[in-house]
DOTIPA-553773 format. One line per field, with one value per atom (N, C-alpha, C): atom name; y, x, z; residue number from 1. Coordinates in nm, 2 decimals, always signed. Last residue first. Layout:
% residues N
atom = c(CA|...)
v = c(Y|...)
u = c(X|...)
w = c(Z|...)
seq = c(NUM|...)
This chain:
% residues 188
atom = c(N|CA|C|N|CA|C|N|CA|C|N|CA|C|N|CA|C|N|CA|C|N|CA|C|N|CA|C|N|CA|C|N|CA|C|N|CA|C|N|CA|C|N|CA|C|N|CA|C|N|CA|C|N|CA|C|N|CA|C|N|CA|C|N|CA|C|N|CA|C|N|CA|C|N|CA|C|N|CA|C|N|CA|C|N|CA|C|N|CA|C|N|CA|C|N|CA|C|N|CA|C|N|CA|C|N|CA|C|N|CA|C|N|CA|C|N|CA|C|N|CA|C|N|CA|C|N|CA|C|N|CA|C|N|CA|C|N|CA|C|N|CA|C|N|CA|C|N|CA|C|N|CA|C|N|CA|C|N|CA|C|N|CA|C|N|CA|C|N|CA|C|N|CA|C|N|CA|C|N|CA|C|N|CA|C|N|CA|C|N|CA|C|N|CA|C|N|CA|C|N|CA|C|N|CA|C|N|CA|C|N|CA|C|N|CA|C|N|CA|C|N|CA|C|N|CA|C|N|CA|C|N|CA|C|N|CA|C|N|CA|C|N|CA|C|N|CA|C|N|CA|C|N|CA|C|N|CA|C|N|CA|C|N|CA|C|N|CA|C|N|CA|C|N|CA|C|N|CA|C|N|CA|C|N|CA|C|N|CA|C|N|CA|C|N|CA|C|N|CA|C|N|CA|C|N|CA|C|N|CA|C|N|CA|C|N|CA|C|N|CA|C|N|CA|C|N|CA|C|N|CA|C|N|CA|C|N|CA|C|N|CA|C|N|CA|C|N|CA|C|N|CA|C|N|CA|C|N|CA|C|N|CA|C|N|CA|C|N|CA|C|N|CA|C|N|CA|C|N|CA|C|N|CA|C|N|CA|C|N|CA|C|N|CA|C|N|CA|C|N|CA|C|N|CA|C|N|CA|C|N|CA|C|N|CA|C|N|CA|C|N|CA|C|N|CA|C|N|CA|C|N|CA|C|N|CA|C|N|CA|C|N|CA|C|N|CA|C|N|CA|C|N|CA|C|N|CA|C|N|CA|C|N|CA|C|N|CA|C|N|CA|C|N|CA|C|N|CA|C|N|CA|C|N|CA|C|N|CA|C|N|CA|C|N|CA|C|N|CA|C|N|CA|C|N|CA|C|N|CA|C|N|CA|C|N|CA|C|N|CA|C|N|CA|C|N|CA|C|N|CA|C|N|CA|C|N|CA|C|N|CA|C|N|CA|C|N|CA|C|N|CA|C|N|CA|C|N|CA|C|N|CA|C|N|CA|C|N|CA|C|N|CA|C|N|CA|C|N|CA|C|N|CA|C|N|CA|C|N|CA|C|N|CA|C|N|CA|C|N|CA|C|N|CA|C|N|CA|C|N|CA|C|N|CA|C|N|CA|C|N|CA|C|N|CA|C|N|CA|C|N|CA|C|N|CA|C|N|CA|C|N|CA|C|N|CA|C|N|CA|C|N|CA|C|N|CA|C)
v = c(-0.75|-0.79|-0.78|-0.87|-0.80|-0.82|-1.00|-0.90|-0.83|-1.17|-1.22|-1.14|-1.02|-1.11|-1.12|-0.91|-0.80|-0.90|-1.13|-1.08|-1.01|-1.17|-1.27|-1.23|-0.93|-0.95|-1.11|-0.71|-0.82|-0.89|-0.41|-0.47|-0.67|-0.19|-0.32|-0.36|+0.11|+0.06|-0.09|+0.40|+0.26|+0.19|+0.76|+0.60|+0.53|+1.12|+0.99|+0.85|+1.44|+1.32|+1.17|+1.77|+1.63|+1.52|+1.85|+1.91|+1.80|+1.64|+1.75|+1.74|+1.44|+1.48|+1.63|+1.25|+1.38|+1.37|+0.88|+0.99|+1.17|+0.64|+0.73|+0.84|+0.53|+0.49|+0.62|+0.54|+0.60|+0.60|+0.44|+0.57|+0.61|+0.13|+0.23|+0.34|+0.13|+0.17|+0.21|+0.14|+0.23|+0.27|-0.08|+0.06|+0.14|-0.32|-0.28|-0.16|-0.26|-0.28|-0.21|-0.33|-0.21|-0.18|-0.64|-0.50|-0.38|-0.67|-0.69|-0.63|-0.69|-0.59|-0.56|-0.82|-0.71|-0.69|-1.11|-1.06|-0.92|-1.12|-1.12|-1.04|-1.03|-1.15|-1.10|-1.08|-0.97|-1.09|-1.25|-1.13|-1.05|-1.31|-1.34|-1.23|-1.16|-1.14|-1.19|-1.25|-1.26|-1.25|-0.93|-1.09|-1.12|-0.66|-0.75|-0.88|-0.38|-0.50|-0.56|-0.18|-0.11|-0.27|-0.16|-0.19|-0.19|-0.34|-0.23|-0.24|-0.54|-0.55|-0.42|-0.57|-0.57|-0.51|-0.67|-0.54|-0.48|-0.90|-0.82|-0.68|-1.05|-0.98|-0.88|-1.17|-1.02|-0.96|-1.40|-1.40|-1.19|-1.53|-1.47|-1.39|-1.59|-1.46|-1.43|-1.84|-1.76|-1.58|-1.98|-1.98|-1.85|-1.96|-1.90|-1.87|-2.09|-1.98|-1.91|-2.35|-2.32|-2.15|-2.38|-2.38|-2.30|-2.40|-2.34|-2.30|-2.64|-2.56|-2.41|-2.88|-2.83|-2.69|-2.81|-2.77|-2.72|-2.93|-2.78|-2.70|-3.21|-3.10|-2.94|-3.27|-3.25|-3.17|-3.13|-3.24|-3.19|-3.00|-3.03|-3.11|-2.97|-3.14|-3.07|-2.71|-2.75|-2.84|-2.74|-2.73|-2.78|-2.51|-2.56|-2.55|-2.54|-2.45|-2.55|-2.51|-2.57|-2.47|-2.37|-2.43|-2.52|-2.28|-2.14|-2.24|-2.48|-2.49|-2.39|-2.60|-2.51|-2.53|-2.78|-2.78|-2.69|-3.03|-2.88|-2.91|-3.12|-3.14|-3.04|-2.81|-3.02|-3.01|-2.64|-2.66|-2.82|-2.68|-2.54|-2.58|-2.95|-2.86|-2.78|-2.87|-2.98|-2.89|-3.05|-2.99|-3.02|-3.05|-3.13|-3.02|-3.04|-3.00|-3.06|-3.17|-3.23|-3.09|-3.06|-3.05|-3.10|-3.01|-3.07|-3.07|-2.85|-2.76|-2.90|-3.08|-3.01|-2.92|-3.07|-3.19|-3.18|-2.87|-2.91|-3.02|-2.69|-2.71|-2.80|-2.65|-2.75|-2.80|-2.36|-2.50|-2.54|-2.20|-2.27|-2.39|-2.09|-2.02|-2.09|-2.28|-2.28|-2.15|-2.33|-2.20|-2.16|-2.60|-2.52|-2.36|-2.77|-2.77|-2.61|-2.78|-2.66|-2.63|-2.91|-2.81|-2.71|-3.14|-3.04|-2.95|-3.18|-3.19|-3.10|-3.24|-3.20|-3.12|-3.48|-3.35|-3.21|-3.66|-3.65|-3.52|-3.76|-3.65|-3.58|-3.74|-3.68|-3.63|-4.02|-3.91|-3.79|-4.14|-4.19|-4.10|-4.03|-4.05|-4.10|-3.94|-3.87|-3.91|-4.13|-4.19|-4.07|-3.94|-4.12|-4.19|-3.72|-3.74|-3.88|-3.88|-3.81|-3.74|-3.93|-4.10|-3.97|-3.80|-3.85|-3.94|-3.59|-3.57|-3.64|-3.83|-3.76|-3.73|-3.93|-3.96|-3.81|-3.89|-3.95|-4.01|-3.70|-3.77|-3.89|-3.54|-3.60|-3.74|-3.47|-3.42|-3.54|-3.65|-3.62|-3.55|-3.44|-3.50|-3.52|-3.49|-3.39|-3.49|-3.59|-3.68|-3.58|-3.38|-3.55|-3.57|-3.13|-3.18|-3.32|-3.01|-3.06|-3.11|-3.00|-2.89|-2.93|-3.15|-3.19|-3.10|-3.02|-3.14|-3.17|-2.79|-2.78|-2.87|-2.93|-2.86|-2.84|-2.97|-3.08|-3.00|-2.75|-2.79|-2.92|-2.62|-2.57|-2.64|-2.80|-2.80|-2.73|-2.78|-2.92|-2.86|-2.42|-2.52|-2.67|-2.26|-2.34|-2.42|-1.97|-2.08|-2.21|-1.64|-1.78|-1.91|-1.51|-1.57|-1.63|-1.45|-1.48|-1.55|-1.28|-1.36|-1.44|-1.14|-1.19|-1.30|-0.93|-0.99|-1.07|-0.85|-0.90|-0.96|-0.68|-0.77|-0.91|-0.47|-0.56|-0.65|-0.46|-0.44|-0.54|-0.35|-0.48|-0.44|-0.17|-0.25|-0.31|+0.13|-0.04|-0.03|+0.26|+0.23|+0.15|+0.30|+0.17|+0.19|+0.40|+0.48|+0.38|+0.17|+0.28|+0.38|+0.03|-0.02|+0.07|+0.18|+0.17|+0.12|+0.12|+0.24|+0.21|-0.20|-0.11|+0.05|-0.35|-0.33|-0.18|-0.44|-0.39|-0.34|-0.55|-0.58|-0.57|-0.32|-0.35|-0.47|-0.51|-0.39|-0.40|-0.75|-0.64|-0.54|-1.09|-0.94|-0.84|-1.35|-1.28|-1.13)
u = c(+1.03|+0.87|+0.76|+1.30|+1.23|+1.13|+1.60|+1.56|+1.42|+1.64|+1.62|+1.55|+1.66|+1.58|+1.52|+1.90|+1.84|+1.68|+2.09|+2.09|+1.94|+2.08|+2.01|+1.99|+2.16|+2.01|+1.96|+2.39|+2.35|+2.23|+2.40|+2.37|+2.34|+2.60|+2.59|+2.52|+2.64|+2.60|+2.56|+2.82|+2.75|+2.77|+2.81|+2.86|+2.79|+2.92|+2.80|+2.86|+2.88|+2.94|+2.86|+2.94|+2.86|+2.95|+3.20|+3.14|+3.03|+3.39|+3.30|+3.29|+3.63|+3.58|+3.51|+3.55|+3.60|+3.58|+3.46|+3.42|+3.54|+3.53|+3.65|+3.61|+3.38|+3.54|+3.62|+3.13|+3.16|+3.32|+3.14|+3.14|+3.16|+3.15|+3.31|+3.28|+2.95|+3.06|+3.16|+2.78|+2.75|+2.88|+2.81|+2.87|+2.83|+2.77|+2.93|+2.94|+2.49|+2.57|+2.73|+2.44|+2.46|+2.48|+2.52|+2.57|+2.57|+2.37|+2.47|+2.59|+2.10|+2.13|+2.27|+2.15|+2.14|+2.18|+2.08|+2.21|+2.25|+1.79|+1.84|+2.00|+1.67|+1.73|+1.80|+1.38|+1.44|+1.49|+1.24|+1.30|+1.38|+0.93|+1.01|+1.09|+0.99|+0.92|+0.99|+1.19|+1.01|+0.96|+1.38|+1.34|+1.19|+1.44|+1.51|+1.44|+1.25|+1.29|+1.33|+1.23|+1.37|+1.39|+0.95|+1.08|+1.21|+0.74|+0.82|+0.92|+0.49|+0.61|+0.67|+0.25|+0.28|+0.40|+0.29|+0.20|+0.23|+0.40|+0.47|+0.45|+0.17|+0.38|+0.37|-0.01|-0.01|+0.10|+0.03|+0.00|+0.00|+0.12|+0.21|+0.15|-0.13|-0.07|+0.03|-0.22|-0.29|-0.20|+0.00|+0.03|-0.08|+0.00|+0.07|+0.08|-0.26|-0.27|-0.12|-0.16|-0.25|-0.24|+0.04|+0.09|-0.05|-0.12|+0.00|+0.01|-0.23|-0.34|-0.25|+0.01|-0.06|-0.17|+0.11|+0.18|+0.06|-0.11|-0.10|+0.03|-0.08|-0.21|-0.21|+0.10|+0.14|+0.04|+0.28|+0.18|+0.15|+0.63|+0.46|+0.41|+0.84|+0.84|+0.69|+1.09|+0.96|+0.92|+1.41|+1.33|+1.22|+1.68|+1.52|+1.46|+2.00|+1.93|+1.79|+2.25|+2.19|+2.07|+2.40|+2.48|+2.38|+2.33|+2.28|+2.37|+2.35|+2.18|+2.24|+2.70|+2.60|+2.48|+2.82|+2.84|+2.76|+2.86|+2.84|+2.80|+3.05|+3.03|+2.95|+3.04|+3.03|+3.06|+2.75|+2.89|+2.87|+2.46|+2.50|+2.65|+2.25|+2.34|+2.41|+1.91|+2.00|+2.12|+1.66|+1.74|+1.86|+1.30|+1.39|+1.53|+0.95|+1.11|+1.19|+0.62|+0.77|+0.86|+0.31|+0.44|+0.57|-0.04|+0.09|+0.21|-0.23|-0.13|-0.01|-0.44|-0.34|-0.20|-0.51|-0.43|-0.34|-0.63|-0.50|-0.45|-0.82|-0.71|-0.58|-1.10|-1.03|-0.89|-1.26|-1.14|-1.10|-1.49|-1.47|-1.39|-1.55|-1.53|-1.47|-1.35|-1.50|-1.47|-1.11|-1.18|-1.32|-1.07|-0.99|-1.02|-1.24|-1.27|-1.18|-1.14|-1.23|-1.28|-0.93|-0.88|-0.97|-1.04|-0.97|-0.92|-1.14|-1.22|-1.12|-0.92|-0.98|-1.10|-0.79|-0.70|-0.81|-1.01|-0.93|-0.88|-1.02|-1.08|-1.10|-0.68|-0.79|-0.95|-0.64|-0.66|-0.69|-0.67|-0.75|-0.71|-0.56|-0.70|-0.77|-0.27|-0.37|-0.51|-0.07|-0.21|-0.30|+0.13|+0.12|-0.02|+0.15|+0.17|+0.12|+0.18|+0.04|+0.03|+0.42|+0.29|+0.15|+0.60|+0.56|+0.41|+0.56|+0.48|+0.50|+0.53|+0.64|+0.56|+0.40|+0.44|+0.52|+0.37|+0.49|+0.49|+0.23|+0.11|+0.22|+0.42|+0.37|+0.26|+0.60|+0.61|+0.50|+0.92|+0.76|+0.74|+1.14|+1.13|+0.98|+1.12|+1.15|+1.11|+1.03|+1.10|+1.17|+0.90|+0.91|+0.93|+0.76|+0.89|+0.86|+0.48|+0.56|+0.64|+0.29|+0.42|+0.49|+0.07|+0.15|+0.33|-0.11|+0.03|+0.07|-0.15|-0.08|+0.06|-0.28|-0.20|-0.12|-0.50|-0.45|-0.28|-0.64|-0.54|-0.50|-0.66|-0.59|-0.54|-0.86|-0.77|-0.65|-1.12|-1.03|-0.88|-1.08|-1.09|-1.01|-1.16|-1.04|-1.11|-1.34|-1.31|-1.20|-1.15|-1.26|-1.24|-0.99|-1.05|-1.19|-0.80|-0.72|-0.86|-1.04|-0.93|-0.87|-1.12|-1.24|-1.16|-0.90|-0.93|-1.05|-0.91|-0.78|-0.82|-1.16|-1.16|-1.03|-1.08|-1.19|-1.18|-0.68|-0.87|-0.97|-0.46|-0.57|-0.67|-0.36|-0.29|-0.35|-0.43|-0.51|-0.42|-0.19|-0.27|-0.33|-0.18|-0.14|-0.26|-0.26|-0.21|-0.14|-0.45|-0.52|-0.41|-0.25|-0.27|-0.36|-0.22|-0.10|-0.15|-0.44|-0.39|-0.29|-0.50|-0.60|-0.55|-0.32|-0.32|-0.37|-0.33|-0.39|-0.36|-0.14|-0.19|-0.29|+0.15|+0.01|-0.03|+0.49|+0.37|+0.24|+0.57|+0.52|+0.46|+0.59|+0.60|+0.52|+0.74|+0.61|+0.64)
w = c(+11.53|+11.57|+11.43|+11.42|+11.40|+11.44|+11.50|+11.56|+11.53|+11.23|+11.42|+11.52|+11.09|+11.05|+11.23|+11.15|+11.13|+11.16|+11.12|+11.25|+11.28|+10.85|+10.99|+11.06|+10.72|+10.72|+10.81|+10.81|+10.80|+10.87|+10.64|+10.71|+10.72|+10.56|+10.49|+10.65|+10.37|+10.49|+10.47|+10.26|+10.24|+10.35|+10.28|+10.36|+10.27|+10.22|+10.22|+10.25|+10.31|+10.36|+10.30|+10.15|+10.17|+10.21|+10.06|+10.18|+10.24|+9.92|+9.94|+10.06|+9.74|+9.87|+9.87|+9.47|+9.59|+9.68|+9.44|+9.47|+9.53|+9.44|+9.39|+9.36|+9.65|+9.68|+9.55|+9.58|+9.68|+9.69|+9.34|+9.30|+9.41|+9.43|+9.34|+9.36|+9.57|+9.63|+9.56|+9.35|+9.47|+9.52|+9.20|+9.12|+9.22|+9.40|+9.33|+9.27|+9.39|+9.51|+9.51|+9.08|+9.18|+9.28|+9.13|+9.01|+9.07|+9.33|+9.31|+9.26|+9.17|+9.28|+9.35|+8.99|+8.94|+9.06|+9.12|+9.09|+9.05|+9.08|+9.17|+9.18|+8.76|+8.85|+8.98|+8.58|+8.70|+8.72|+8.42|+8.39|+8.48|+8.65|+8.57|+8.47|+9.00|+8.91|+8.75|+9.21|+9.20|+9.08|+9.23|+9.23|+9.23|+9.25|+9.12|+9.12|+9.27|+9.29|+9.19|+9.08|+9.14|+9.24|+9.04|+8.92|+8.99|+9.26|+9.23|+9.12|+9.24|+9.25|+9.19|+9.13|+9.19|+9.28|+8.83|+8.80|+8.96|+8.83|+8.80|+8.79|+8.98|+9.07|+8.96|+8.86|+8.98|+8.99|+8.81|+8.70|+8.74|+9.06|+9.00|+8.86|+9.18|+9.24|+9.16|+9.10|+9.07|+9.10|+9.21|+9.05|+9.03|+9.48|+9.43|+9.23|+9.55|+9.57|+9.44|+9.46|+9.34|+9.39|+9.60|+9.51|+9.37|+9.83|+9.85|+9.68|+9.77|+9.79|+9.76|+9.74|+9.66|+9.66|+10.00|+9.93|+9.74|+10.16|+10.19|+10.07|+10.04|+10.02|+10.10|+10.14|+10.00|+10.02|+10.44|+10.33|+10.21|+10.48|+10.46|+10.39|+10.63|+10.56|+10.57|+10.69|+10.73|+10.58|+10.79|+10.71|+10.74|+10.94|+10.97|+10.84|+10.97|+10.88|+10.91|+11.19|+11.12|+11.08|+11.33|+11.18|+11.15|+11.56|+11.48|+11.32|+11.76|+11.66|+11.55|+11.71|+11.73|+11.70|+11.55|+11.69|+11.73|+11.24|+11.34|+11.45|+11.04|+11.21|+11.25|+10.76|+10.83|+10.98|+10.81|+10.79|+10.79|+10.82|+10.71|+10.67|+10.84|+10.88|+10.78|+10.88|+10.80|+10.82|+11.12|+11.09|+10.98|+11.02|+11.05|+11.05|+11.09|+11.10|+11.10|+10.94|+10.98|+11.02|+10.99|+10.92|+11.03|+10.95|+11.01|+10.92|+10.87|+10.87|+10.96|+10.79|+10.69|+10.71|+11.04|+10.95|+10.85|+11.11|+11.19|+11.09|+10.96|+10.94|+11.03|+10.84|+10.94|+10.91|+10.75|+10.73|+10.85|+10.73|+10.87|+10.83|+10.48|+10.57|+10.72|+10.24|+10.35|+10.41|+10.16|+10.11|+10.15|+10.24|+10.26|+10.23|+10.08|+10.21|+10.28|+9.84|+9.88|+10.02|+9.94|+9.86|+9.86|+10.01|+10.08|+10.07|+9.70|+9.89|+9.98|+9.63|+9.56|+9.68|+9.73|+9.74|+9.67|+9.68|+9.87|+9.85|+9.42|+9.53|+9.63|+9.38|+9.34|+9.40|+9.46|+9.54|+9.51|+9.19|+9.27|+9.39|+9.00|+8.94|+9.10|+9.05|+9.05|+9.01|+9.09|+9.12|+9.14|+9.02|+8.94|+8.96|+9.18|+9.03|+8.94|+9.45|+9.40|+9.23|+9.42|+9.43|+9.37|+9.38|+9.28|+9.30|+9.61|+9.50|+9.40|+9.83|+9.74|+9.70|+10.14|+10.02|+9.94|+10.48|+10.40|+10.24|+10.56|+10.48|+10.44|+10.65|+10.78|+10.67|+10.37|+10.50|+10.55|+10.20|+10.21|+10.36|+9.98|+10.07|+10.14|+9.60|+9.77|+9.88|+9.38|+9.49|+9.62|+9.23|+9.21|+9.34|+9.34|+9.32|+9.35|+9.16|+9.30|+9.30|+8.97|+8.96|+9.11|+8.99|+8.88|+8.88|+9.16|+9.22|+9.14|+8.99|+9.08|+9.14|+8.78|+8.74|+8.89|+8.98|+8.95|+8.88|+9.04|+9.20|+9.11|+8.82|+8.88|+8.97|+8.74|+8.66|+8.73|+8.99|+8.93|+8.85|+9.08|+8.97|+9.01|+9.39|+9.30|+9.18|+9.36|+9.41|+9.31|+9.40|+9.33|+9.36|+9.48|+9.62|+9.53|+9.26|+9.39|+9.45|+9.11|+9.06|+9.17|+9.26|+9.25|+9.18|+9.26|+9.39|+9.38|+8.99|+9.03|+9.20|+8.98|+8.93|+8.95|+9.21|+9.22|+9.16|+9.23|+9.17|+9.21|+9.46|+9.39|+9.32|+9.60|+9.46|+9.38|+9.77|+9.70|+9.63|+9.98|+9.86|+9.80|+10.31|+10.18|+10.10|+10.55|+10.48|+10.37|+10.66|+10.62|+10.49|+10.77|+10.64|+10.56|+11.02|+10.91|+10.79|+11.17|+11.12|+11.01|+11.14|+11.05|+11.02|+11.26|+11.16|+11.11|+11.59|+11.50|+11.41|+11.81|+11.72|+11.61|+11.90|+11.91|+11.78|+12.02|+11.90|+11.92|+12.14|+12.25|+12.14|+12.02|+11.99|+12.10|+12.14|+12.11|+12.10)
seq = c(188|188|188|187|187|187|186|186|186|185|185|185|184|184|184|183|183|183|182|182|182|181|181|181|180|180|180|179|179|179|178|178|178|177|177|177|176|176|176|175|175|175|174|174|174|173|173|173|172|172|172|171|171|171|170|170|170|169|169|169|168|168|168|167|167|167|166|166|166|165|165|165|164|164|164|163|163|163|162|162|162|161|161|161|160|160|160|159|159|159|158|158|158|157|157|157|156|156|156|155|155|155|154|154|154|153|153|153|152|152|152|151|151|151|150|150|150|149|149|149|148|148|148|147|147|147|146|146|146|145|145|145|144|144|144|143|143|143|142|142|142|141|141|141|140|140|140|139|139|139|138|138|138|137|137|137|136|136|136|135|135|135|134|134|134|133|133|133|132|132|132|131|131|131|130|130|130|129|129|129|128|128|128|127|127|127|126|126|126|125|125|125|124|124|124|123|123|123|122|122|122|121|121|121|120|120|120|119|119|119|118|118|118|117|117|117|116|116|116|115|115|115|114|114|114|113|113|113|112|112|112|111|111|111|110|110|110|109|109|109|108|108|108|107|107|107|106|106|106|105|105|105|104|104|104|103|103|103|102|102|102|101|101|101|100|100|100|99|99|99|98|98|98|97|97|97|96|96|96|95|95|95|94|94|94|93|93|93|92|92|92|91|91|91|90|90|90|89|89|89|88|88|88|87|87|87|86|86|86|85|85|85|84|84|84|83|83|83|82|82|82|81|81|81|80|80|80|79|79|79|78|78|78|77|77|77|76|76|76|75|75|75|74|74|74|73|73|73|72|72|72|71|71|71|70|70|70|69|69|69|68|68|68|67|67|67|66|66|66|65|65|65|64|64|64|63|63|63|62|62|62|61|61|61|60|60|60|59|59|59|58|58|58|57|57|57|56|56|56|55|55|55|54|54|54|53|53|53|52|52|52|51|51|51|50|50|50|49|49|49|48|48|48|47|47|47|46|46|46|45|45|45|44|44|44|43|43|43|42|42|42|41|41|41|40|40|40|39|39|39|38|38|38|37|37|37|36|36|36|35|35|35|34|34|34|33|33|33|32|32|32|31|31|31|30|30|30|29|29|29|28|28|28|27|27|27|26|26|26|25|25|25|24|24|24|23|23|23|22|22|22|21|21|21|20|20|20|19|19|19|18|18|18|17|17|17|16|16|16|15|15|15|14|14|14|13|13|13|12|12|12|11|11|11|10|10|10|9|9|9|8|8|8|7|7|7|6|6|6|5|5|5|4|4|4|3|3|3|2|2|2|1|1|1)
């Protein structure tokens, strides 16, 4: 449990709106049929099922008849007063990082949700990417289609050549590699 205060409101006071009126009437409209069906249509066939134990193929194949069920909860979910404990159930399971492993820290935690938190999940997200890129800083590489990851990489690598065949001046400069589990683990 974190010891920081829990109030937000100073810090986010000094954060710029990113959003427009119009772009936030976007995000918190209420779901369309076509959107939360488009959605379970985008769920991995045969992933693993979480607590409802089907795949998104059953819900692919029998969309005509849970359809309403996912459809209901879907707006049920945008009430002001969702009832969420059903939905928010979810499997853990652990899957291991090495072979034999011997430690908790070689295994890797995955969370098995129901499809209908994945679908709801999924509609929020389809509506938010259409945002990233307007979002999202140029100097990030991921997230956004077109940007890959690996660039950063690239520059990672032309940081330290230029620091490795740099002179020597009066100025001192370092590259600094932190590792981001550790860092992860440590953060409130």
């Amino acid at each position: 449990m974190t010891s920081g205060p829990r109030s937000w409101a100073t810090t986010l006071s000094c954060v710029n709106c990113a959003i427009t009126a119009e772009q936030n009437q976007l995000l918190t409209s209420p779901f369309t049929d076509e959107e939360i069906k488009l959605a379970s249509q985008q769920l991995g066939s045969l992933k693993s099922p979480g607590p409802d134990g089907f795949p998104g193929l059953f819900y692919q194949s029998f969309w005509e008849t849970v359809a309403p069920t996912v459809i209901s909860a879907s707006h049920c979910f945008q009430s002001s007063n969702p009832n969420m404990v059903n939905l928010n159930r979810t499997n853990i399971t652990l899957i291991p990082k090495v072979p034999n492993p011997e430690t908790v820290s070689q295994f890797r935690p995955i969370s098995l949700c129901n499809n209908s938190y994945k679908i709801i999940s999924k509609v929020l997200a389809n509506r938010l990417k259409i945002l990233l890129p307007n979002l999202i800083s140029e100097q990030q590489s991921a997230f956004v289609p077109g940007r890959q990851i690996q660039d950063c990489i690239l520059i990672a690598h032309e940081a330290f050549h230029y620091l490795r065949i740099k002179k020597s001046s009066e100025k001192f400069e370092l590259g600094l590699k932190v590792d981001m589990n550790k860092a992860y683990d440590r953060v409130e």
